[in-house]
C-alpha positions as CSV (number, residue, x, y, z in Angstrom):
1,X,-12.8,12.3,33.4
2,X,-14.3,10.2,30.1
3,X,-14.2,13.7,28.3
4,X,-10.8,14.3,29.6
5,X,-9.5,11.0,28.2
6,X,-11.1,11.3,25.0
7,X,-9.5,14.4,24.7
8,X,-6.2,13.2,25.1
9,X,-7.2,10.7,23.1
10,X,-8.0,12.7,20.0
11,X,-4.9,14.4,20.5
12,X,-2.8,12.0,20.7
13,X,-4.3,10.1,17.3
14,X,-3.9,13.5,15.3
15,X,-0.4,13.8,16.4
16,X,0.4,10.1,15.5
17,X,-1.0,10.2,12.0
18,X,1.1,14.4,11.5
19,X,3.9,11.9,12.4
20,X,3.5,9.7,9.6
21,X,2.8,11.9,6.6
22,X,5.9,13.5,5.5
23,X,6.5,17.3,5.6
24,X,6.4,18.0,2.4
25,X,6.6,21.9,2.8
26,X,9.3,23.1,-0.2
27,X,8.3,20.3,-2.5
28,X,7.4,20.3,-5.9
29,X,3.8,19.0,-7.5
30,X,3.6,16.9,-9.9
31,X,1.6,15.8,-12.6
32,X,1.2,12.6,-15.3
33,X,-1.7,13.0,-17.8
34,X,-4.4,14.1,-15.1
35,X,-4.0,10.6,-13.7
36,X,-1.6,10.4,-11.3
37,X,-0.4,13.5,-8.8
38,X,2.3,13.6,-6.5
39,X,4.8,15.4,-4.8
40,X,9.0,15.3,-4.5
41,X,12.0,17.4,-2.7
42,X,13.4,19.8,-4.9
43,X,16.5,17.9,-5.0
44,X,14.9,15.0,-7.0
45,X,15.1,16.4,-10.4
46,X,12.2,15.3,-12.6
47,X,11.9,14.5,-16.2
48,X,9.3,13.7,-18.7
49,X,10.6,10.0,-19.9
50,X,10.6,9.1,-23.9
51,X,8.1,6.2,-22.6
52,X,4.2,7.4,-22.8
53,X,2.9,8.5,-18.7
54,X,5.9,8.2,-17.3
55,X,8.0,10.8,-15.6
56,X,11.9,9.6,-14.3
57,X,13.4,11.1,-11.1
58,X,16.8,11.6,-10.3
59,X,19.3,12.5,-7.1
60,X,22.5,11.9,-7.2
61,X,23.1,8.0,-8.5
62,X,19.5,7.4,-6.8
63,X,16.5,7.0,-9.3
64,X,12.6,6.6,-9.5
65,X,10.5,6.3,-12.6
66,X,6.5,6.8,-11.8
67,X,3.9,5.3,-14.8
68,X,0.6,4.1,-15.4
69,X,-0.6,2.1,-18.0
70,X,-3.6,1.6,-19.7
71,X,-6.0,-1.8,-19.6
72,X,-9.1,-3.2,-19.6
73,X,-8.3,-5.3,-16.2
74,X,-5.6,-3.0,-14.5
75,X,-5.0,-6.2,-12.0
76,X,-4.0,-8.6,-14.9
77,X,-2.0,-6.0,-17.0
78,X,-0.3,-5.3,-13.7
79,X,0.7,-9.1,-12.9
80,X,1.7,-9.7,-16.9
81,X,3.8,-6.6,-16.7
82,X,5.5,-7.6,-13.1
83,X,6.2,-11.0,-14.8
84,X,7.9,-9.8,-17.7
85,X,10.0,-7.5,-16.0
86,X,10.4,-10.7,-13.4
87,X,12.2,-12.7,-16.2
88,X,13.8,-10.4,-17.9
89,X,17.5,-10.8,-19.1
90,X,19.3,-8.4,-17.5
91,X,21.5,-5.8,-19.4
92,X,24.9,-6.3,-20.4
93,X,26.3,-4.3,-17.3
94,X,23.6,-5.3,-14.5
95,X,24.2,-8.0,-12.2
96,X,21.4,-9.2,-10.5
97,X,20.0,-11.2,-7.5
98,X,16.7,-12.8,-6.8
99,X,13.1,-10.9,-6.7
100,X,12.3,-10.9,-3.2
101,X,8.4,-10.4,-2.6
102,X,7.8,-7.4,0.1
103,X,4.9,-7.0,2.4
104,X,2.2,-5.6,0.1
105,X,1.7,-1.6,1.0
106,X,-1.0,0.8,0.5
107,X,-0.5,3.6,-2.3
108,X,-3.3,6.3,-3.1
109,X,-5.5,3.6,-1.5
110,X,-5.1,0.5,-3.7
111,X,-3.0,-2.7,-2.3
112,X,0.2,-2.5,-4.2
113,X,2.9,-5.2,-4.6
114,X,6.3,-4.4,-3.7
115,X,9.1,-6.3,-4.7
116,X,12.9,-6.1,-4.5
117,X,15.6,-7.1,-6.5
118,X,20.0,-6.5,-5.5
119,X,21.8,-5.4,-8.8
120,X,25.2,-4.4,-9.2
121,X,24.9,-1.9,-11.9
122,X,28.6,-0.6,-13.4
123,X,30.3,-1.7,-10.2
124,X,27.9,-0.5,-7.9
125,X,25.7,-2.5,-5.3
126,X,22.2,-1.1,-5.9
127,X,18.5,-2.2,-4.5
128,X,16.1,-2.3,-7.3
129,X,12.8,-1.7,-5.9
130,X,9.4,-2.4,-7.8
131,X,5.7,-1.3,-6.5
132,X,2.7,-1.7,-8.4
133,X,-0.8,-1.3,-8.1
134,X,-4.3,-1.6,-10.2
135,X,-7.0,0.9,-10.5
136,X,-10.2,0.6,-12.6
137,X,-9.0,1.9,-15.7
138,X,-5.1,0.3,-15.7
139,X,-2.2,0.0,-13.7
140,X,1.0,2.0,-11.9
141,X,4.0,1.1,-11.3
142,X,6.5,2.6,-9.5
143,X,10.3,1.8,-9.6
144,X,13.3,3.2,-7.7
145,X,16.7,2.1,-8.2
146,X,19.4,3.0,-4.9
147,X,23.1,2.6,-4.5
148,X,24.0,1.2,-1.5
149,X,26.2,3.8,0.4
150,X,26.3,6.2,3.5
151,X,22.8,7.8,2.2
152,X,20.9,4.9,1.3
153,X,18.5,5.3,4.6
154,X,18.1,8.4,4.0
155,X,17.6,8.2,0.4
156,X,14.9,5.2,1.0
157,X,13.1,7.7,3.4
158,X,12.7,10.0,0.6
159,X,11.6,7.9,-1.9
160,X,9.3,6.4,0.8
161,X,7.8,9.6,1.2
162,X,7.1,10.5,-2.5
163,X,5.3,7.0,-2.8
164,X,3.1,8.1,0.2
165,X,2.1,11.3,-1.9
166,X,0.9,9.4,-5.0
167,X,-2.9,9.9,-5.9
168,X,-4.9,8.7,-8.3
169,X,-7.0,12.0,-9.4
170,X,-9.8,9.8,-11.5
């Protein structure tokens, strides 16, 4: 019976945690430098950015931009960068709300900061979303702007899933 129950167990632990990674069958694999990997539909179109390690990601009027930055302590480069974004003046066409501070998640590993922010960018309501997280070596930060609308949920999943993907490869 103990066999039996361990068995069931087992099975039922594998089948929870194949639950909770996303399928990810179809998607495309990225790369940033040999520092950071990780995956995305082929719906989310990606670019190289003009800014050093970054690459920008786009569907529809829903956007991510995935970086990493260089620094002696990754931890205090990260909190210096989060403040400066923090008080930032907005742009001319960007409305924004207060920085809400998330639950802290788990990315590649590390304990990563999550904030939010409501804009209304050109008219539209919008969730500014901000997660970052220090590795020996620097910092990423990953940002994901998404109208709300009928798809935001399912948007949100998405870019929830492509965070989940994100390794370190040091």
């Amino acid at each position: 019976m103990k066999k039996i129950l361990t068995a069931i167990a087992g099975i039922l632990c594998v089948g929870m945690m194949v639950g909770c990674s996303p399928n990810t069958s179809g998607w495309e694999s990225y790369q940033i430098n040999g520092i950071i990997e990780y995956k995305a539909p082929p719906e989310w179109e990606c670019q190289d950015s003009w800014y050093e390690n970054t690459h920008v990601l786009q569907n529809g009027d829903s956007s991510m931009s995935i970086f990493y930055t260089e620094a002696e302590d990754g931890q205090q480069a990260l909190e210096a960068y989060v403040d400066e974004i923090k008080n930032a003046e907005p742009e001319e066409n960007i409305q924004v709300g207060e920085w809400k501070e998330e639950k802290s998640e788990k990315i590649s590993g590390k304990d990563a900061l999550h904030y939010t922010q409501n804009w209304v960018y050109n008219g539209t309501d919008c969730q500014f979303d901000l997660y970052g997280f220090a590795y020996d070596g620097g910092y990423v930060v990953i940002n994901s702007q998404t109208p709300y609308d009928d798809s935001k949920n399912d948007i949100q999943e998405q870019i929830d899933d492509i965070i989940s993907t994100v390794k370190l490869e040091q």
